[in-house]
C-alpha positions in Angstrom: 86.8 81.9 26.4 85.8 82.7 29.9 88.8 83.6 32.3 88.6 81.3 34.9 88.6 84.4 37.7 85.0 85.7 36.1 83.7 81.7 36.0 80.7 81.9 38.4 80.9 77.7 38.4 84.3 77.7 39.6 83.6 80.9 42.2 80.8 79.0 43.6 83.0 75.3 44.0 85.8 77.9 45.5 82.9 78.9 48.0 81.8 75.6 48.9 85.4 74.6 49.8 85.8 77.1 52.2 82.5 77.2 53.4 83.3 73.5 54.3 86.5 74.4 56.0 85.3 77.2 57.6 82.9 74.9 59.1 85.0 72.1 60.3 87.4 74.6 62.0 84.4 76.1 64.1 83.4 72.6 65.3 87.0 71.5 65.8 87.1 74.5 67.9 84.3 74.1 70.1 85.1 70.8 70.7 88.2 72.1 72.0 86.6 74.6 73.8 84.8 71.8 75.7 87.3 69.7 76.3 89.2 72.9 77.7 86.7 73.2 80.1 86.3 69.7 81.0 90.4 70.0 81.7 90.3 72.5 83.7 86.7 71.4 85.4 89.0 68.2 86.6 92.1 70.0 87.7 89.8 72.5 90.0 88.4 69.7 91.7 91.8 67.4 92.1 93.8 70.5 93.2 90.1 70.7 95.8 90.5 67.1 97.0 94.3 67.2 97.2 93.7 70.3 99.8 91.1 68.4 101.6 93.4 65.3 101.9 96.1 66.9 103.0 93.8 69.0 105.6 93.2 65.4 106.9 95.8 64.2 107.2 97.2 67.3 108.9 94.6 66.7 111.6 95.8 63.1 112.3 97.9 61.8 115.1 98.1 57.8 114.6 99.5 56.8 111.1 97.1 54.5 111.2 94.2 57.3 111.4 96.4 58.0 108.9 96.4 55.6 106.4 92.7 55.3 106.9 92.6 58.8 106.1 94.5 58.6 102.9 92.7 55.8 101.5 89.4 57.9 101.9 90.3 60.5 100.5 91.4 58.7 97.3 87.4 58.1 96.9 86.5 61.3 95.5 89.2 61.3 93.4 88.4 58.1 91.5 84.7 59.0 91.4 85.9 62.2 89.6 88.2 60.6 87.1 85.1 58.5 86.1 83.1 61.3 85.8 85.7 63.1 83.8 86.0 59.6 81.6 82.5 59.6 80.7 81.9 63.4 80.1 85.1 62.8 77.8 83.8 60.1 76.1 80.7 62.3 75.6 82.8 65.3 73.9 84.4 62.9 71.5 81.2 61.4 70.6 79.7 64.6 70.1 83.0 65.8 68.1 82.6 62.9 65.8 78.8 62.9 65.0 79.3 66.9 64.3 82.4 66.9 62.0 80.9 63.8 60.2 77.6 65.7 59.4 79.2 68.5 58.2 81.3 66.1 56.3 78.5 64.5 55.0 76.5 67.7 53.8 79.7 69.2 52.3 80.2 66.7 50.2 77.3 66.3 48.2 77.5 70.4 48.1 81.1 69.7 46.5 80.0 67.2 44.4 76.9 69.6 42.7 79.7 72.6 42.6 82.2 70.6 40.9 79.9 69.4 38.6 78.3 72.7 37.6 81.9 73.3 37.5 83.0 71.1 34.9 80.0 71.3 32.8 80.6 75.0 32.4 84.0 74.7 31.8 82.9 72.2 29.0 80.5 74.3 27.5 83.4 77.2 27.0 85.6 74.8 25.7 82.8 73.9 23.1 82.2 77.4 22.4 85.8 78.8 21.8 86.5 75.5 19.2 83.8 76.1 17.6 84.2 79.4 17.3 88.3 78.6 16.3 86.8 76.4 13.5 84.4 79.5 12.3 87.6 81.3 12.1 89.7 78.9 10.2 86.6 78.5 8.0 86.7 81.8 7.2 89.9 82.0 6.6 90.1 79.4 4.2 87.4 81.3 2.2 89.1 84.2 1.9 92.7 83.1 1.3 91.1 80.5 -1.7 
């Protein structure tokens, strides 16, 4: 019987798993990697505004002027936070339609290895009873 270790069937299934894993990690962490960057692409332009704002307001000598001055400055921001919506939206998306591809490949590359798998492992089981019943065959001849 064929030690399980040495069984090319199982090696290659053993391969295909982490071949699969190895896969989803690397687009689990670009995805992160983008949304990193779309983070920290959003802070860098509220902490921008924020300074802008209170450069404004700073400048203002009615509290009227400054009111008005508030509320225009909340424009950018809002158009930024949309911005940052959609592009997140967009990451997601994009997160999704990669990790279910891979998914999708992987499996049927799972299913083949398992099978090749199992019908090898069926094959050895074949051979080592039939080789157990050439034994006990042959020992029956010679003890009779």
């Amino acid at each position: 019987m064929q030690a399980y270790p040495n069984n090319p069937a199982l090696r290659g299934h053993l391969e295909s798993q982490v071949n699969f894993l190895s896969e989803l990690t690397q687009k689990t962490y670009d995805s992160m990697r983008k949304l990193s960057e779309l983070n920290m692409h959003l802070a860098q332009q509220m902490i921008e505004d924020s300074m802008n704002m209170g450069r404004s307001m700073m400048q203002c000598s009615d509290p009227f002027q400054m009111t008005s001055t508030a509320m225009n400055g909340l424009q950018p921001a809002t158009e930024h936070l949309r911005t940052y919506q959609q592009q997140l939206m967009g990451v997601l998306a994009g997160a999704q339609v990669d990790l279910t591809r891979s998914a999708e490949t992987s499996i049927s590359e799972a299913s083949r290895s398992a099978s090749a798998m199992a019908d090898q492992m069926v094959r050895s089981a074949s051979a080592s009873a039939t080789a157990a019943e050439n034994a006990a065959g042959s020992a029956a001849r010679n003890a009779g």
